[in-house]
C-alpha positions as CSV (number, residue, x, y, z in Angstrom):
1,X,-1.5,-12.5,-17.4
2,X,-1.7,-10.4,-14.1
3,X,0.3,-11.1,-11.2
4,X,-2.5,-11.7,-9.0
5,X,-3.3,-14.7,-11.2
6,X,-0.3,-16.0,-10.1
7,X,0.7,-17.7,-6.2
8,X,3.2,-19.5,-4.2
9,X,1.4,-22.7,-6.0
10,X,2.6,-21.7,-9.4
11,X,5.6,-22.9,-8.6
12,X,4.5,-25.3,-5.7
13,X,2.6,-27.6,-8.1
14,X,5.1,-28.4,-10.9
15,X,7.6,-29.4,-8.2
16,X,9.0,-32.5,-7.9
17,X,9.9,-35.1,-5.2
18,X,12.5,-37.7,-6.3
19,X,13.3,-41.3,-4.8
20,X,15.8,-39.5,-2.7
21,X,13.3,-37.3,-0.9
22,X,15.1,-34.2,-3.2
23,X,12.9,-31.5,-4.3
24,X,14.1,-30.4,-8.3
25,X,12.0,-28.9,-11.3
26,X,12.0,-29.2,-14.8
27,X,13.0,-26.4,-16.7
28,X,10.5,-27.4,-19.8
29,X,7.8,-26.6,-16.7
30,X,9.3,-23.6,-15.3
31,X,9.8,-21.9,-19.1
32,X,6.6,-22.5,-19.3
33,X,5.3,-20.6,-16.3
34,X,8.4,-18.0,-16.5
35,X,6.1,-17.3,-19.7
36,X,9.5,-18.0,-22.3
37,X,7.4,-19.2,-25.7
38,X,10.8,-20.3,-27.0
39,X,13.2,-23.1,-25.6
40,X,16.2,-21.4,-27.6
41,X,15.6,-18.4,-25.1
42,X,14.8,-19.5,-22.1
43,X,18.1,-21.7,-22.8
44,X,19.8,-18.2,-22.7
45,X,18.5,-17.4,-19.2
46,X,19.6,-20.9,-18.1
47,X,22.9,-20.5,-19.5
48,X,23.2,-17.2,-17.5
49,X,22.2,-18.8,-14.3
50,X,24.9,-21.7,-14.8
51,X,27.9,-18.6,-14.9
52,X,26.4,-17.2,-11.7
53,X,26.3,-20.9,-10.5
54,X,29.9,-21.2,-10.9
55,X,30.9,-18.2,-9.8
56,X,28.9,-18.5,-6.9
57,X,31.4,-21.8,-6.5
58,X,28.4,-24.3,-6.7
59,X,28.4,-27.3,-8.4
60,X,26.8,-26.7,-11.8
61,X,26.7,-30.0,-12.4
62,X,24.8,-30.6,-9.3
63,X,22.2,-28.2,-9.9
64,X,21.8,-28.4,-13.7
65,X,21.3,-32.0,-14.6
66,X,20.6,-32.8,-17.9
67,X,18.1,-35.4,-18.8
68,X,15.9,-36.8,-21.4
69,X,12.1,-37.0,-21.6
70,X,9.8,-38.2,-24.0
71,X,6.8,-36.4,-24.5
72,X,3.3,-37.3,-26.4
73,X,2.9,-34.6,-29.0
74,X,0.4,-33.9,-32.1
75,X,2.3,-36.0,-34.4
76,X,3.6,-38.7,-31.8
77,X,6.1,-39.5,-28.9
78,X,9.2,-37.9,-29.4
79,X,11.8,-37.6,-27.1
80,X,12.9,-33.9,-25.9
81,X,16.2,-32.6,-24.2
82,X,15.4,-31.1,-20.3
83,X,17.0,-30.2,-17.2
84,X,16.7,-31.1,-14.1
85,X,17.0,-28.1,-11.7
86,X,17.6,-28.0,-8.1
87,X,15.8,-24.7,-5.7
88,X,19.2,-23.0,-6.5
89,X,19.1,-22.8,-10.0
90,X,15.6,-21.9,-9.9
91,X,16.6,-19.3,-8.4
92,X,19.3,-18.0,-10.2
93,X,17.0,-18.7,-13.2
94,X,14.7,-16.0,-12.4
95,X,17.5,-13.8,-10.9
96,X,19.1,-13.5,-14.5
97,X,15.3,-13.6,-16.4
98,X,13.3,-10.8,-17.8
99,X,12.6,-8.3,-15.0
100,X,9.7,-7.0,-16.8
101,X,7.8,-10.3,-16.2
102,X,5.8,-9.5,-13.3
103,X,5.5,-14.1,-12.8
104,X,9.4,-13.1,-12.9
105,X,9.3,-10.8,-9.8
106,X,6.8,-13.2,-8.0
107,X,9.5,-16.2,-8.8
108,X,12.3,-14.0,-7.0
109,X,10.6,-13.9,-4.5
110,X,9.9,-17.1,-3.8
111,X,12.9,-18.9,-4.7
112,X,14.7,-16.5,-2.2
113,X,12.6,-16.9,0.5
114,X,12.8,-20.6,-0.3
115,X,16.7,-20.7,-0.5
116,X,16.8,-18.2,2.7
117,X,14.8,-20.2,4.6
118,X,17.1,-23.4,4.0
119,X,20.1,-21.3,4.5
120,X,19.1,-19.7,7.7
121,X,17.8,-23.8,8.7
122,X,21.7,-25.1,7.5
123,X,23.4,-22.3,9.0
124,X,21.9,-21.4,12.5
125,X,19.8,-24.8,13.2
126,X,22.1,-25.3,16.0
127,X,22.2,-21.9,17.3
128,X,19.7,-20.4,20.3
129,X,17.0,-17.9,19.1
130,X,19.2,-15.2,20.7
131,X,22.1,-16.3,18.7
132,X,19.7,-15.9,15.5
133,X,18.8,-12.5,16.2
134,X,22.2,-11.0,17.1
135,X,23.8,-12.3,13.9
136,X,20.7,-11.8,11.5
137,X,21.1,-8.0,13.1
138,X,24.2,-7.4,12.8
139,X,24.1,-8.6,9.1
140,X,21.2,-6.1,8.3
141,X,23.4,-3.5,9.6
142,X,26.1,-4.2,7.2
143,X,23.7,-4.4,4.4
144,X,21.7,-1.5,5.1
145,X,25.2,0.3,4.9
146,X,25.4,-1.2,1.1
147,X,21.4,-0.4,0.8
148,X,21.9,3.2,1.5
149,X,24.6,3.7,-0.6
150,X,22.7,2.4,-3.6
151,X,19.9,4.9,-3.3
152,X,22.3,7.6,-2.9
153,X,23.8,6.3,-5.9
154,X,20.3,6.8,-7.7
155,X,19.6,10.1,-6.2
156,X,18.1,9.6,-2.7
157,X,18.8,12.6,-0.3
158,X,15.7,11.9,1.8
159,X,17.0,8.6,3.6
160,X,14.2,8.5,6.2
161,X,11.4,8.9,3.8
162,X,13.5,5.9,1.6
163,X,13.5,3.3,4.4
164,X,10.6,4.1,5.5
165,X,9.1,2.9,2.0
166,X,10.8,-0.1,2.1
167,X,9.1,-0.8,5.7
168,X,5.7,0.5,4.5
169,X,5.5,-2.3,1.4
170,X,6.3,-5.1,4.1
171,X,4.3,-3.9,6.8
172,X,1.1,-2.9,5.0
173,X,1.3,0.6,5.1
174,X,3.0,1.4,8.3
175,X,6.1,3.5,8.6
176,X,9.0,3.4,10.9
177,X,7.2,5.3,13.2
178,X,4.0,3.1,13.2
179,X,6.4,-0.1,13.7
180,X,7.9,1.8,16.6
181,X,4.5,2.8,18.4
182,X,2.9,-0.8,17.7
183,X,6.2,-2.4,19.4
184,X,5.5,-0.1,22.6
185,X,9.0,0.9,22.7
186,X,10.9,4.1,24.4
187,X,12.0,7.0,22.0
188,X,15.4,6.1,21.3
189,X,14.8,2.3,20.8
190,X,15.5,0.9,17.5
191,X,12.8,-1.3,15.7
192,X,15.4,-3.5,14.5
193,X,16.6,-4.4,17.9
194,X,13.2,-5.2,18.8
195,X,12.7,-7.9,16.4
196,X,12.8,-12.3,16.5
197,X,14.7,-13.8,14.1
198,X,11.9,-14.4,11.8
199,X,10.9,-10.7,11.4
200,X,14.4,-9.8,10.8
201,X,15.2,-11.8,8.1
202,X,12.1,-10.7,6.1
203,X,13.9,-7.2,6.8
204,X,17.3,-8.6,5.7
205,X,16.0,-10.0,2.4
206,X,14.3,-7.2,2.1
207,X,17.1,-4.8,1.9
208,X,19.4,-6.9,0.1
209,X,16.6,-7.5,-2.9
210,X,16.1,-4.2,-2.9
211,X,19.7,-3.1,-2.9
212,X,20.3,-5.6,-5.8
213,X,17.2,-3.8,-8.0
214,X,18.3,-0.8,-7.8
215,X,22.2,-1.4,-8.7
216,X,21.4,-4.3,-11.4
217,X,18.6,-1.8,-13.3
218,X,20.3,1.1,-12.6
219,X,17.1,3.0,-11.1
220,X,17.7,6.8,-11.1
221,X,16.0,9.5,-9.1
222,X,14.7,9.5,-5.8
223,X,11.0,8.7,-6.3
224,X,11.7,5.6,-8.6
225,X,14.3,4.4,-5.8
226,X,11.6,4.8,-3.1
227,X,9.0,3.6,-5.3
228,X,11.3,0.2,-5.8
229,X,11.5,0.0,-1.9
230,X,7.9,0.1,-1.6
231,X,7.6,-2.8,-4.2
232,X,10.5,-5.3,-3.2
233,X,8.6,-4.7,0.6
234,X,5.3,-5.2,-0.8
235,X,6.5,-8.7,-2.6
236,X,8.2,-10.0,0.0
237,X,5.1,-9.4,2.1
238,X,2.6,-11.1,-0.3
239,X,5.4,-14.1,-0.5
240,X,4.9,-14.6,3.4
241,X,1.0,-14.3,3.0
242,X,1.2,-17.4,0.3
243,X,3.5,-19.0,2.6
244,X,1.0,-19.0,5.1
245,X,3.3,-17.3,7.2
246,X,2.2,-14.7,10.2
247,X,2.2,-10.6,9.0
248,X,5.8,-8.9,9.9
249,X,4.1,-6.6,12.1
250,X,2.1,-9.5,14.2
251,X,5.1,-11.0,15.2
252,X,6.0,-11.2,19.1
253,X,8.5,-8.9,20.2
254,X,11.2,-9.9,22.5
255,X,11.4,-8.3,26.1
256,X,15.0,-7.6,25.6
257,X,16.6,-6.0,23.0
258,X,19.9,-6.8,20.5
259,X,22.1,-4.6,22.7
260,X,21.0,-6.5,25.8
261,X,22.2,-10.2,24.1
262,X,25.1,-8.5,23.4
263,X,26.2,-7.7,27.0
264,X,24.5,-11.0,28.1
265,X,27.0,-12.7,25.4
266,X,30.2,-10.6,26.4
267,X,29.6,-11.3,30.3
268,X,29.1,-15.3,29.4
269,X,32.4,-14.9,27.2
270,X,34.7,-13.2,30.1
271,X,32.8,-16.0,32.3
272,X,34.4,-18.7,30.5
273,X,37.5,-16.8,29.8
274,X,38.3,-16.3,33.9
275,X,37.1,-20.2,34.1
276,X,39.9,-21.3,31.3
277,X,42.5,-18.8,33.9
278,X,41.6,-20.6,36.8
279,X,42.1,-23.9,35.2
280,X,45.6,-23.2,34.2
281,X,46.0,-21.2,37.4
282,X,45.1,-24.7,39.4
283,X,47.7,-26.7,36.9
């Protein structure tokens, strides 16, 4: 089957609510569409994803659950063993599946954006959008450090025209450059620092997806690691398309940059610092 064939409602419409309000999937449903022809093997994949489960320090229990079902087949109802998996072991599912699936790379994709998204909404629901976008940047710097050094590690030299991949598969073509220009911003501003929340986690899963490719297949030579940039952007963007979700480069950008927040945060912090001083001061 071709990719295209395949769209955020492949997974969407074998998912299920239960009394609870839970989302969760069967795994009888999802081997089906993960295109396994054999429960013995897709059981493989499934036992894989319950190691990273646990050493990820999750419940297994809480995220596998086994169940029964019974099932009308050619020769009768007979009664079949399943699992009950929640978002996270969907996703670790097709983390540890074949990668030369392309449903698999579609199913990465969403499952991580899915999982992100619920992460980013646990994590930073109470936080400002300023907060967002200082720690979603400063956690793209740290993985773009880790990014880097798996392309060099494949046999990038040209580090520009690498990154510059990775933004030209999420951004429809447009380089660094282009991003720059669009975003109306003075020579030595960064686009990063120029970016909501929103935009910069599609950069952020972005790089770490891509970092993750190259080091788990062990892609060698520059053009394949650039070419794998290109791709991992290029997903991510079609996932946000399915999602219904506004094009990276549409986005708003702020009026102030990262650096900006910074000092804005620093000058609050010595505020409230001198105000704790002059409280003791008055005792």
């Amino acid at each position: 089957m071709e990719l295209q064939q395949y769209d955020e409602l492949t997974f969407e419409n074998i998912k299920h609510i239960d009394e609870n309000g839970i989302e969760f999937w069967y795994a009888r449903e999802l081997q089906t569409i993960l295109e396994y022809m054999e429960w013995r093997n897709f059981n493989q994949v499934i036992d894989k994803a319950k190691i990273a489960c646990e050493n990820s320090r999750e419940r297994v229990v809480a995220n596998f659950v086994d169940v029964n079902k019974t099932v009308q087949l050619n020769f009768g109802m007979r009664e079949i063993a399943d699992i009950k998996l929640s978002r996270y072991a969907c996703y670790l599912i097709v983390q540890n599946g074949d990668p030369r699936k392309e449903v698999i790379a579609l199913g990465q994709s969403y499952f991580a954006i899915k999982t992100r998204q619920q992460e980013l909404h646990d994590d930073f629901n109470r936080l400002t959008e300023d907060q967002k976008r200082i720690a979603i940047r400063d956690e793209i710097k740290r993985h773009n450090k880790s990014l880097s050094q798996a392309a060099g590690n494949a046999g990038v030299t040209n580090f520009g025209e690498f990154h510059n991949a990775g933004y030209m598969g999420l951004y429809g073509g447009m380089t660094m450059q282009d991003i720059h220009d669009r975003k109306e911003l003075a020579d030595k501003e960064h686009i990063l620092d120029y970016m909501g929340s929103i935009e910069l986690a599609a950069n952020l899963f972005r790089a770490t997806q891509t970092d993750e490719k190259l080091r788990r297949e062990n892609i060698q030579g520059a053009e394949n690691a650039n070419k794998t940039h290109f791709a991992v952007g290029r997903t991510v963007r079609q996932t946000m398309r399915e999602l219904g979700n506004t094009m990276p480069e549409n986005l708003p950008t702020p009026h102030e940059s990262i650096q900006d927040l910074k000092k804005k945060q620093k000058k609050l912090e010595k505020q409230a610092d001198n105000n704790q001083l002059s409280l003791f001061d008055d005792m």
